[in-house]
C-alpha positions as CSV (number, residue, x, y, z in Angstrom):
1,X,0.0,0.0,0.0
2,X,1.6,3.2,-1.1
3,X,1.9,5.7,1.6
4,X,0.4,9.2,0.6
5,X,2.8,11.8,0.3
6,X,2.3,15.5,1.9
7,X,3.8,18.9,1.3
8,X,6.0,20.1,4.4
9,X,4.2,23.0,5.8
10,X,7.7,24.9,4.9
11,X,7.5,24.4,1.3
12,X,3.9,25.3,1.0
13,X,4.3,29.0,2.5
14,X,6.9,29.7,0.3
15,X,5.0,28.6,-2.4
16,X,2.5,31.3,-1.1
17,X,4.5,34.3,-0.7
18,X,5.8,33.9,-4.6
19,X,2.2,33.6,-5.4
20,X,1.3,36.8,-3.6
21,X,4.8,38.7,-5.1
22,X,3.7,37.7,-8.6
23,X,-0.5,38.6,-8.0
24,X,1.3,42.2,-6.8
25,X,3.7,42.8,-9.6
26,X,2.2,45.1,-12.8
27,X,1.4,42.9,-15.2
28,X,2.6,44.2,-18.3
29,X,0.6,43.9,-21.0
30,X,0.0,45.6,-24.5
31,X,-1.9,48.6,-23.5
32,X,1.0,49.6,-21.1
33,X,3.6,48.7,-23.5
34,X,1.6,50.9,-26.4
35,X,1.7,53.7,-23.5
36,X,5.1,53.8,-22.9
37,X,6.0,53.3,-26.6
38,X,3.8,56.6,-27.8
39,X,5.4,58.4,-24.7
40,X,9.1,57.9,-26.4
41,X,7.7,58.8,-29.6
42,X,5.9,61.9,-28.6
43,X,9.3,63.1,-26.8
44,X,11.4,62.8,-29.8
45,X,8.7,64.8,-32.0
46,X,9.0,67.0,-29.7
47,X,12.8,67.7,-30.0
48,X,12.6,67.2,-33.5
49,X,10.2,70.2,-33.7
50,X,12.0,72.5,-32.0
51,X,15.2,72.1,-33.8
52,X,13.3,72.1,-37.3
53,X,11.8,74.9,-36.0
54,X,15.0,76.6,-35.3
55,X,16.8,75.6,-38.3
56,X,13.7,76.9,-40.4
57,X,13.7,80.4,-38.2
58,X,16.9,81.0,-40.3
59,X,16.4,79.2,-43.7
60,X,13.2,81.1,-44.7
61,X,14.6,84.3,-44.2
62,X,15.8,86.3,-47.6
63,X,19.7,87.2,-48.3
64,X,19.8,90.6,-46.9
65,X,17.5,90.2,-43.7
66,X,20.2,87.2,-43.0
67,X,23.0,89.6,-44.2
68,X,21.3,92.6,-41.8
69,X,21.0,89.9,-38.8
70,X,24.5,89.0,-38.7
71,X,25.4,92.5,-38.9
72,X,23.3,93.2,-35.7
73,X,25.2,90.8,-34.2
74,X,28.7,92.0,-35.5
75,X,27.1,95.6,-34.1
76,X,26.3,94.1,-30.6
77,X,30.0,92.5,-30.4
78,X,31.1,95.7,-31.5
79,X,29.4,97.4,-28.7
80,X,30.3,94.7,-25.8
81,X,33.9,95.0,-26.7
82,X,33.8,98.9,-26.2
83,X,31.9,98.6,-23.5
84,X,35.1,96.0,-21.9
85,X,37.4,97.9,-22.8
86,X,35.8,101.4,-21.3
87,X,35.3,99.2,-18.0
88,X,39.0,98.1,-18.1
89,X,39.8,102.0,-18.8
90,X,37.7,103.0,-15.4
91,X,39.0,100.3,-13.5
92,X,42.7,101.3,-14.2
93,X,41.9,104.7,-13.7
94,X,40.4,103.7,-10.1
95,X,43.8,101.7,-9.6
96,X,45.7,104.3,-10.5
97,X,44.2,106.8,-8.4
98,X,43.6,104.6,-5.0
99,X,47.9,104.0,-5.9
100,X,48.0,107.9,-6.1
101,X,46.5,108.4,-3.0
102,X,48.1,106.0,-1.0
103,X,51.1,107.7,-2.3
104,X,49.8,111.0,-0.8
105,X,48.9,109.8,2.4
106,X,51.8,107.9,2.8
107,X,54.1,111.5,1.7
108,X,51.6,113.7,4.5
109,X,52.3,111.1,7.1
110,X,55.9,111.1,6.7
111,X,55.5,115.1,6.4
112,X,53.4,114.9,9.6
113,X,56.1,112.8,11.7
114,X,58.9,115.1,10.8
115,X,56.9,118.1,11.3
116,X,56.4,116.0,14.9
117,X,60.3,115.4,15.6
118,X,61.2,119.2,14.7
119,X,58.1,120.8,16.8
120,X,58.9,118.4,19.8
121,X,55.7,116.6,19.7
122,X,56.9,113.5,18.8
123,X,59.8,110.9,19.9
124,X,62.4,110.7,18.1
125,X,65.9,108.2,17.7
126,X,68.7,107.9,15.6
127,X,72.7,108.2,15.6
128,X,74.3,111.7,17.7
129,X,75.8,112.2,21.0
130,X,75.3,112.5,24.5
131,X,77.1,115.6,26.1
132,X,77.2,114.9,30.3
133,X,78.6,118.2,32.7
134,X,79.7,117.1,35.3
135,X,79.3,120.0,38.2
136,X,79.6,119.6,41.8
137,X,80.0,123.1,42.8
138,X,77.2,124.4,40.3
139,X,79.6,126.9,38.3
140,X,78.2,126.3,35.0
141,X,75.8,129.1,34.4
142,X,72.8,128.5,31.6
143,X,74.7,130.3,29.4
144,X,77.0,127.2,28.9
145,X,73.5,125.5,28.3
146,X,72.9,127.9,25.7
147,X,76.0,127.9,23.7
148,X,75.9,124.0,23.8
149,X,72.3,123.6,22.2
150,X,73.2,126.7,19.8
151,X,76.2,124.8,18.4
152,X,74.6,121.9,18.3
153,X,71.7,123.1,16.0
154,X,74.2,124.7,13.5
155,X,76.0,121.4,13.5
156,X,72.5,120.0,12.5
157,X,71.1,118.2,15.2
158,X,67.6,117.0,14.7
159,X,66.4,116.7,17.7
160,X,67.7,117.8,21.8
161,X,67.1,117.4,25.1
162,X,68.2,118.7,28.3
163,X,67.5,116.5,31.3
164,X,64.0,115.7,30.5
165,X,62.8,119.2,28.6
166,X,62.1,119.1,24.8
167,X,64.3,121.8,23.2
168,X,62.2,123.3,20.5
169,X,62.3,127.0,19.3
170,X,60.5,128.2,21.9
171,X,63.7,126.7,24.8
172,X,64.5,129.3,27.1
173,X,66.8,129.0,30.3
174,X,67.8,130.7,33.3
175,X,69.9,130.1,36.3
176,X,68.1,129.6,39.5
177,X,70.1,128.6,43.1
178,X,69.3,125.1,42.9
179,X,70.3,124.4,39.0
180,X,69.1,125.9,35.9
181,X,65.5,126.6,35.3
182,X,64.6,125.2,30.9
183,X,61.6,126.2,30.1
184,X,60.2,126.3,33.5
185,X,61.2,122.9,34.0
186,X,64.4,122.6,36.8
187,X,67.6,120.9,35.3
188,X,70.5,119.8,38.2
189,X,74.0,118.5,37.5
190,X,74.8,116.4,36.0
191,X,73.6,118.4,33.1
192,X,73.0,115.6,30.2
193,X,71.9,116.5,26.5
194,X,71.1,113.9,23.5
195,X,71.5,115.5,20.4
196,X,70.4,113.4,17.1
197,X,72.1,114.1,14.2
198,X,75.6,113.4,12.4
199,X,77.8,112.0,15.8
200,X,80.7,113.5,14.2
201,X,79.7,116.7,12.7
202,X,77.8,117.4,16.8
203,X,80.8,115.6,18.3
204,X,83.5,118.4,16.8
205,X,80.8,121.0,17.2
206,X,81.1,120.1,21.3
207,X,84.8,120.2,21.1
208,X,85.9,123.0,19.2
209,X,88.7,125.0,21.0
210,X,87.4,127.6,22.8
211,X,83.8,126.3,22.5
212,X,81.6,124.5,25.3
213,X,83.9,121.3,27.0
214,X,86.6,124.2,27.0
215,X,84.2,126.6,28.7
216,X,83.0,124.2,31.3
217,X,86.3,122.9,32.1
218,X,87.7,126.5,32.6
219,X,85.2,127.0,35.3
220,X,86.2,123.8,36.7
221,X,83.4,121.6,36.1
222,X,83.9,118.3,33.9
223,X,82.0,117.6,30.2
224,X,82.5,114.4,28.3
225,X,81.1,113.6,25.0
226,X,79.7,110.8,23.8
227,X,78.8,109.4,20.5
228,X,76.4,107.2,20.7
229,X,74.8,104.9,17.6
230,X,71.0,105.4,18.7
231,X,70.3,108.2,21.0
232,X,66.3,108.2,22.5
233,X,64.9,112.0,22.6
234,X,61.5,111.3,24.2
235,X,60.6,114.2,25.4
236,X,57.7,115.7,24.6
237,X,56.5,119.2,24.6
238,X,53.0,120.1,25.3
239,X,51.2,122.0,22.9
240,X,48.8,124.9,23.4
241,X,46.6,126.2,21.7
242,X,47.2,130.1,20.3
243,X,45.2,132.8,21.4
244,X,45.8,134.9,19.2
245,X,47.6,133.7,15.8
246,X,45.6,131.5,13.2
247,X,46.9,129.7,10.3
248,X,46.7,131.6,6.7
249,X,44.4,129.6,4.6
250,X,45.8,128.2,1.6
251,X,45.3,130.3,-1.8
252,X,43.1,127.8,-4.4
């Protein structure tokens, strides 16, 4: 007696789920296949439409409206290339100007600073000397003083001090009993002044015969002169304002 055979409960629900996959899967059949084929078509007469129509937007046009077209177009080159070029014009004008003024601000500046250095409002350092009188007994009177910045600015110092006092063109001294008096300011020994300028030129300017070391030594007090390759004048002088004088304005 043959036994009856039975499908393993396994087998038969995979079965199942490849009958479900295939019931949900588009069938495709000759109306969606038509469909898809008139979709193609209809694309493709559409591009080949617009590029006959193109190509015939030119070829039915006469000689001379063709010949006047293309010279519209030579005419707008034309145009665009003047109109590059005038922009490259502008723009190199702008360069060149923004250069020039850069170049002027950088010329007033520098102007400015050594306007600064010779009016004592600004700090200044560079090569000179350093003069130091040495007085114990306070002999030297501020006329030494005097005759040492004097021959110092025809030597061509740039910039002096005395002690801590800006000498500017305004500098005056005056003995008092406990030193000399510059500008207001009270100076004691040892008198010290930085000079910048040519060490050499303010160096034989100090020694001279006859000239300041030999007048301070002749009282008996001691000078010694220095050259020095970067001498610091930074002293500053305070500026007021005038009362009285105003600038002249500048004639157009």
């Amino acid at each position: 007696m043959t036994a009856e055979r039975r499908g393993s409960p396994p087998q038969d629900a995979r079965h199942a789920w490849a009958r479900l996959r295939r019931a949900g899967a588009p069938t495709p059949s000759r109306s969606n296949l038509l469909a898809m084929l008139l979709a193609v078509a209809l694309g493709f007469a559409i591009i080949a439409q617009v590029r006959q129509t193109s190509v015939q937007g030119l070829e039915t046009l006469r000689e001379d409206e063709l010949v006047r077209i293309f010279a519209d177009v030579d005419q707008d080159g034309e145009r665009l290339g003047d109109e590059v070029r005038e922009l490259q014009t502008s723009l190199e004008r702008l360069e060149s100007r923004s250069t020039s003024e850069e170049e002027a601000q950088r010329a007033a500046q520098e102007r400015v600073d050594a306007l600064g250095v010779l009016a004592g409002t600004a700090p200044a350092t560079g090569p000179g000397i350093v003069l130091r009188i040495e007085d114990p007994t306070q002999q030297v009177r501020f006329t030494v003083l005097l005759d040492a910045i004097q021959e110092l600015r025809d030597a061509g110092a740039e910039a002096i001090q005395v002690g801590d006092v800006r000498v500017v063109a305004g500098t005056w001294l005056e003995d008092t009993t406990d030193g000399i008096s510059v500008s207001g300011s009270l100076v004691q020994p040892p008198y010290v002044i930085r000079a910048i300028g040519d060490a050499n030129t303010l160096a034989g300017a100090m020694q001279i015969p006859g000239g300041v070391t030999a007048t301070v030594r002749r009282v008996g007090a001691q000078a010694d002169v220095e050259i020095v390759d970067r001498v610091e004048v930074d002293a500053l002088l305070t500026v007021t304002t005038p009362q009285y004088a105003r600038p002249v304005p500048s004639t157009p």
